[in-house]
N, C-alpha and C positions, 0 to 999 in steps of 0.2 A: 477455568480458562482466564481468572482474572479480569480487570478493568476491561479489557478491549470488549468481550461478549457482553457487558451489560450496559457501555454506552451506543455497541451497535447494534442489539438486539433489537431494535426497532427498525430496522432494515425487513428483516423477517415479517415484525409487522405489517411496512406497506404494503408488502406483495399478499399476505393475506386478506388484507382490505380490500385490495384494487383485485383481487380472485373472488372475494367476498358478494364485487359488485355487479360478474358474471364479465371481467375484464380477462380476456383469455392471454396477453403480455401486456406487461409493463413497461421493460425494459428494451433493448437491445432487438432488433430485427433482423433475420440474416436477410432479407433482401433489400437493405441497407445502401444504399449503391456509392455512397464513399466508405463504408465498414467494406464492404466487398472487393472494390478496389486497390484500400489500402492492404488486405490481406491477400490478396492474390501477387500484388506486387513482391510484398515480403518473402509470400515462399519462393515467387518464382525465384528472386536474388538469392534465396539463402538453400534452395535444394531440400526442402522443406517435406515434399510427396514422401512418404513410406516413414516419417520420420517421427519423433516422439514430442510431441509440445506439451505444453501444461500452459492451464488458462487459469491464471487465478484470479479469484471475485468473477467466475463466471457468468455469476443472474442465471437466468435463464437458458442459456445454451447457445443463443444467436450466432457468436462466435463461432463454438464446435460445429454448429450445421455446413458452416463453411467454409472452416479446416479440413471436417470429413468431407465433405463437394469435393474436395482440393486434394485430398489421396495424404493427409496428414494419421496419423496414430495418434488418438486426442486423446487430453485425460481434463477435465474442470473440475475447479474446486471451488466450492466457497459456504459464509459458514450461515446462511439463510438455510434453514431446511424445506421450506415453502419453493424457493427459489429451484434447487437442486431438484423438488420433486419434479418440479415443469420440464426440467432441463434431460431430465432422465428420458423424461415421456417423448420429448422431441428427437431426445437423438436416437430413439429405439432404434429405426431401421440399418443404425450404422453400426456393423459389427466392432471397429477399431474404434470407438469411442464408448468413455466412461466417463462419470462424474462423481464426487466423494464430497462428501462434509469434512471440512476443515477450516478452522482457526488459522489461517494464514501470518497469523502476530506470532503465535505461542507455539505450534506443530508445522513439521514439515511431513512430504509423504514418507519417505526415506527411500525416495526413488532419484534417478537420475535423466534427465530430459534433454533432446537436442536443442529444445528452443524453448522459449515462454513469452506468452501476450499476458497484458494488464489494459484490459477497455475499462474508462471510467473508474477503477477500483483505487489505483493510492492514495487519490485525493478523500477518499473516504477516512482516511487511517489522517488524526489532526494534530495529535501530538509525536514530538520527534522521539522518543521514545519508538514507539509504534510503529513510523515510519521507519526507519534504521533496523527495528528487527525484522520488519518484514524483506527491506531489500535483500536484507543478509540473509534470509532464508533464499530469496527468489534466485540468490546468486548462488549459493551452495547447493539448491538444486540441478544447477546447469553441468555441462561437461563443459572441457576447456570447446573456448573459439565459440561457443553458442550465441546465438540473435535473444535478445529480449527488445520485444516493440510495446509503449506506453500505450494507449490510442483515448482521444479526446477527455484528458488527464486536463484540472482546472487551472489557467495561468492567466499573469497579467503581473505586469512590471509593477502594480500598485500592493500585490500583495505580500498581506504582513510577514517579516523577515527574522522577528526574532524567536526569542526560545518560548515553547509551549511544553509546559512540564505536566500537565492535567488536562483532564477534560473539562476542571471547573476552570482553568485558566480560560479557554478557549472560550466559553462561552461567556468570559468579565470579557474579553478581547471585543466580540464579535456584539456585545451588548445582545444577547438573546438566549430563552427559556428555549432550549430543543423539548423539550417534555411536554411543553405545553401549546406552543407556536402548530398554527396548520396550515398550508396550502388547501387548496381547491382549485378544480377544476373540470369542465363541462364536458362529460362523454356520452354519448346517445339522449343527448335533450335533458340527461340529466347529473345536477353539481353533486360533485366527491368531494371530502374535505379528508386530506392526507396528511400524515407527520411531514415537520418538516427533519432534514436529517442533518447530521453536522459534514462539514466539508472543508478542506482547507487547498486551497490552491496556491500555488509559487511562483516564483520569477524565475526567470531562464535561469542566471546565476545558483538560485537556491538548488533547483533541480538537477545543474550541474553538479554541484558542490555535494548529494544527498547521494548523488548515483556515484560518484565517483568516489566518497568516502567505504563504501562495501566492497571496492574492487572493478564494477564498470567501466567500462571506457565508454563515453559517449562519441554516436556518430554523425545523429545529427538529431534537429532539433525543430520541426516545422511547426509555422503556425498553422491550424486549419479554419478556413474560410466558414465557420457556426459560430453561435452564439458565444461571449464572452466566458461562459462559466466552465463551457468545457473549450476549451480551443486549442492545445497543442499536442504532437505526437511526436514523442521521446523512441529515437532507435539506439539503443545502445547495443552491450558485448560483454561476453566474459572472458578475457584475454586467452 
């Protein structure tokens, strides 16, 4: 599956760690109350109930639990096998939803969907390479007229603009060892020390210019009121 599984394969890793330390999620929450908001908003405008979405870079499932709440036909993907197993377990009770291991860079399903969410997943993907194939799957997945909604995707008018041909580029950019580099942090009285992961966030312009080279039409572009690193949610379209 090429370069993209073996500089994100430490994705998989956190969640086995942070599972490791008897952390039942890591990620994403469906009782989230701006996640929850922002999706319930979205189907209600796009007609959403009975209908077929696709969540790629799911994590966990958070999302799906609240798609299916919502009377959606869900399918999540992403390529953490750690991740998908949670996600599995969470959405048992919903008959309309599924979850798949997939290479979102390199494989598509060969399915076709009314709509598609991205929480937190693009800015994962750092080089334009990676970014650009994955759009262009996320949009040949769609039918015509379909919603794709970003949601707390990283931005900030300071970030870097030019071209990222590698993943060793990004990391002379960013001046940092992903390999080596750890966070930490304090859960039940007791400190974790986690990878840290690579991430690359854009400026509105760039984001424009990335969604709209695949065919997108962008609809709108909100900042949301959380921390810098994730802060805005991209609604686009596939004409």
């Amino acid at each position: 599956m090429g370069q993209t599984m073996k500089y994100y394969e430490r994705y998989d890793d956190r969640y086995k760690k942070m599972y490791g330390e008897g952390i039942d999620r890591w990620g994403n929450t469906p009782d989230d109350d701006m996640l929850l908001s922002i999706l319930e908003k979205w189907v209600e405008d796009n007609d959403l109930r009975g209908k077929r979405v696709i969540d790629f870079a799911c994590g966990e499932g958070a999302c799906g639990e609240i798609l299916s709440k919502l009377g959606c036909i869900y399918h999540g993907v992403d390529l953490s096998p750690a991740a998908i197993e949670k996600a599995r377990k969470s959405l048992n009770d919903y008959a309309q939803a599924r979850v798949s291991l997939l290479n979102m860079v390199e494989e598509t399903t060969g399915e076709l969907y009314d709509a598609a969410l991205d929480c937190m997943g693009l800015h994962m993907l750092v080089t334009d390479q990676d970014r650009i194939k994955y759009l262009n799957n996320a949009f040949e997945s769609l039918v015509s007229g379909a919603p794709m909604i970003f949601i707390k995707e990283m931005y900030g008018e300071d970030s870097y603009s030019g071209v990222v041909e590698s993943f060793d580029d990004w990391k002379k950019i960013k001046n940092e060892s992903f390999e080596e580099s750890k966070l930490s942090c304090e859960i039940n009285g007791k400190e974790i020390h986690y990878p840290i992961l690579p991430a690359r966030g854009r400026t509105r312009a760039d984001y424009y210019t990335e969604m709209e080279f695949v065919g997108f039409k962008v609809e709108a572009f909100i900042e949301l009121p959380i921390n810098s690193a994730c802060s805005a949610c991209i609604y686009v379209r596939k004409p």
